[in-house]
C-alpha positions in Angstrom: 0.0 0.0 0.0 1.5 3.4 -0.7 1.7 6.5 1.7 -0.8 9.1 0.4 0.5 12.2 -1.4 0.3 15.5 1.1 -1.7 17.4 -0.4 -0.3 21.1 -1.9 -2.1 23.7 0.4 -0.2 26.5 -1.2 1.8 27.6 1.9 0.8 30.2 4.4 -1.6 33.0 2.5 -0.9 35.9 5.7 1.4 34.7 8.4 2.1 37.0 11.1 5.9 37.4 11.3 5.9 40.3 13.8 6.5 38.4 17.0 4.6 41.4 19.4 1.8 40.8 17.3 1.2 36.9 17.4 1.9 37.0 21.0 -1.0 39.4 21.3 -3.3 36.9 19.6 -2.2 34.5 21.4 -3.0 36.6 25.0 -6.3 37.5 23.7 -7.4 34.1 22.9 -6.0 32.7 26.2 -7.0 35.5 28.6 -9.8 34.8 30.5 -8.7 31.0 30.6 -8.1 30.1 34.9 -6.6 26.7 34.2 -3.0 27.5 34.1 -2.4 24.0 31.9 -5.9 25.1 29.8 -4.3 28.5 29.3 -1.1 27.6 28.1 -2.6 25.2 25.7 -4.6 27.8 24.5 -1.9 30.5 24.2 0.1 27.9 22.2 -2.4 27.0 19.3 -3.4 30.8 19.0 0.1 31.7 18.5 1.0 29.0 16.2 -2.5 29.6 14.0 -1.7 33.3 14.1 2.5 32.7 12.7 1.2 30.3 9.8 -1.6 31.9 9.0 -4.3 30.5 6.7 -2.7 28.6 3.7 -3.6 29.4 0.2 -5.7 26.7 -0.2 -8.1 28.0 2.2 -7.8 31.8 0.5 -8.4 30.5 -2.7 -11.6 28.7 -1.5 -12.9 31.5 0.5 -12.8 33.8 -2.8 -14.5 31.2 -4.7 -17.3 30.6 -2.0 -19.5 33.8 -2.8 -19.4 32.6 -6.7 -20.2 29.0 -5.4 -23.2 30.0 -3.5 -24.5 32.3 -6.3 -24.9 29.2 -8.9 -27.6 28.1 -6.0 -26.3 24.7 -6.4 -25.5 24.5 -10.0 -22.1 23.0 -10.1 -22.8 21.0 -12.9 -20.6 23.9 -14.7 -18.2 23.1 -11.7 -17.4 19.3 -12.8 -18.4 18.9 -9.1 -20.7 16.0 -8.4 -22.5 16.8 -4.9 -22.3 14.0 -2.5 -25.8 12.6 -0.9 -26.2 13.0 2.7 -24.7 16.5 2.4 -26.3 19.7 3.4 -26.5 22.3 0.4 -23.8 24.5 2.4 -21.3 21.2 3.0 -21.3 20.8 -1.0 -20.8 24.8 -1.9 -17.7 24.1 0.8 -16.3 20.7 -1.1 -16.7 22.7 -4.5 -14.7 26.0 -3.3 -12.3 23.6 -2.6 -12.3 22.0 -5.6 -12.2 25.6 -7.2 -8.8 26.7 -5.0 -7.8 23.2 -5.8 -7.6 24.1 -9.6 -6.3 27.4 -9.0 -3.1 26.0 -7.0 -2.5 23.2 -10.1 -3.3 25.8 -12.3 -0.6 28.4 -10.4 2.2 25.9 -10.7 2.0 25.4 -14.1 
């Protein structure tokens, strides 16, 4: 069996690289937090989230969303095939991705 391909999320689309400022984030999200173990958890996943930042992948998909939703569920244009059991919303979010996934293959070309 073969190890599955990591998939090319584009790198980070707005990291923070000004320290002061992802500490910040970081004390906001963990402030009012009384578990000292709790609170440094949190501090540590705000920070991190707020260096990377959100990848590419997920920019890409946010700015296709809006014209995703506006087909009202016409992907057929898309080459997306909705999958049962989904909500309406759950497929617009699979197609953005498919959408941002095109835009990164189509980016590296």
């Amino acid at each position: 069996m073969s190890a599955a391909t990591p998939l090319d999320d584009g790198g980070p689309a707005f990291p923070v690289s000004d320290p002061q400022s992802a500490h910040a984030t970081a004390m906001a999200a963990s402030l009012h937090i009384e578990d000292p173990t709790e609170r440094e958890r949190a501090y540590i996943l705000a920070r991190a989230t707020a260096v990377i930042g959100m990848t590419l992948r997920d920019y890409f998909a946010a700015q296709a969303l809006p014209a995703v939703i506006s087909t009202g569920g016409s992907w057929k244009n898309l080459d997306f095939k909705p999958r049962n059991g989904l909500s309406n919303a759950e497929n617009d979010a699979l197609c953005a991705y498919l959408v941002a996934d095109a835009m990164l293959k189509a980016k590296s070309v």
